[in-house]
C-alpha positions, 0 to 999 in steps of 0.5 A: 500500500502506498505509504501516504495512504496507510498513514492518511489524514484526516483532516484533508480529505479533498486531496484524496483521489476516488481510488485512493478512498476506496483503498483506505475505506473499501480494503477489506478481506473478502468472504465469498459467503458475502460479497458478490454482484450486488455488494459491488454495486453498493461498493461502486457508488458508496464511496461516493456518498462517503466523500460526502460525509468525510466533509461533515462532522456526522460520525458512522452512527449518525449515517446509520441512522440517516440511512434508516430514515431515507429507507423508510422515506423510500418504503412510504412512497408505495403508500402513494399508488401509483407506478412512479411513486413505487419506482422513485420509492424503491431507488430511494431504498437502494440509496439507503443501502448506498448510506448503509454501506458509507457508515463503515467506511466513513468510520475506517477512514476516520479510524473510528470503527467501534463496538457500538456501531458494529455491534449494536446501531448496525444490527439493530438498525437492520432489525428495524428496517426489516421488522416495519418494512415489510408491514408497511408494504404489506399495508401499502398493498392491502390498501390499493387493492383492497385485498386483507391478505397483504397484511398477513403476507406482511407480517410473515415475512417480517417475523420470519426474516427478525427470527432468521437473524434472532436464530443465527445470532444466538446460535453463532454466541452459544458456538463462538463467543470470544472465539479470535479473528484467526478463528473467525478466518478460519470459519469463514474459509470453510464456506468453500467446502460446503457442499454446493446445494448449501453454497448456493442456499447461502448465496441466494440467502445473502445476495437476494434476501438480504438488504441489498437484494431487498432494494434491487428487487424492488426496483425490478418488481417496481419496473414491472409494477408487481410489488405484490409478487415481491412481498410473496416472494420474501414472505415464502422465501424468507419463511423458508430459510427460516425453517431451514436454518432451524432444522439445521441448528437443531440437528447440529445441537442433538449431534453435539456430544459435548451438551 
């Protein structure tokens, strides 16, 4: 690395080149459970918005909570009805994700990354965004259409996706609290030897339902003025993976010999 990047400075942040940016804010050591197609798009147009925000005095927590308001914004267009206002509501939730993926790297550039942002404004910031979002469209459609059974499709793929994180996270504390960053490299290199059913389980997991497939599917069921086939699609699928994932914690519990 160039040594007038490792040894950065904060405070003039204007001399920095877009490529510059994205070595200090954007170097991090990839995870093939994670990163694909649509995390490079974020990446692509994040640093931009973290330009931005390097010029402010908003610390990486206050971006996160930006990032939840303009998603929300987003979400409550598709209470208006008409098929503009679903398509510049669902580039408004992708731009959200843009502000999501900022926070972090506006936090590495300023060397502030912390506890608190990684383990508890971030998390929970996505905890509310899916436990209210889905009900809001849900809502939204149940509204225009005068159909009821939006809501409950509403409600089924916000528990299901809140459960999904609740299972995983409980299940990664009980099974590796206070494990190190070696350990945890370790974990993560095993996704290569995962058999390719459950490979490609975890990459339509992580790459359609998360955040980010979240945003990029709505703007093509925007597109297609078919948000109602959306929300059966994260309410089915997400459901689906929620199941999976407690099956598989249960098997691996009741072959766990040292419980």
């Amino acid at each position: 690395m160039n040594e007038n990047i490792a040894s950065h400075d904060e405070k003039d942040v204007k001399r920095y080149s877009v490529n510059q940016l994205r070595e200090i804010c954007q170097k991090t050591s990839s995870n093939p459970a994670r990163e694909g197609i649509s995390g490079h798009v974020v990446r692509f147009f994040s640093i931009f918005a973290t330009m931005l925000f390097l010029r402010t005095r908003l610390s990486p927590n206050y971006v996160t909570v930006l990032s939840v308001l303009v998603f929300f914004i987003g979400v409550s267009m598709f209470f208006m009805g008409t098929y503009m206002a679903d398509i510049i509501g669902s580039f408004i939730i992708f731009l959200s994700v843009i502000l999501d993926g900022s926070d972090g790297e506006v936090a590495r550039f300023r060397k502030t990354a912390g506890r608190l942002g990684s383990n508890y404004v971030e998390p929970i910031s996505h905890d509310v965004q899916y436990g209210i979002s889905f009900l809001m469209l849900g809502a939204a459609l149940a509204i225009r259409s005068e159909t009821p059974v939006f809501y409950l499709l509403g409600g089924v793929a916000s528990v299901a996706k809140l459960l999904y994180r609740h299972f995983e996270s409980r299940f990664w504390h009980f099974y590796h609290a206070g494990i190190t960053k070696d350990e945890i490299g370790s974990i993560k290199q095993t996704y290569e030897s995962l058999p390719l059913l459950e490979r490609l389980a975890s990459w339509i997991r992580r790459h359609i339902y998360s955040s980010t497939g979240f945003s990029i599917s709505c703007i093509l069921f925007s597109i297609l003025g078919r948000l109602d086939i959306l929300l059966w699609f994260w309410a089915i699928g997400a459901s689906v993976f929620c199941l999976l994932l407690a099956g598989k914690q249960f098997w691996r519990i009741r072959r766990d010999k040292t419980l």
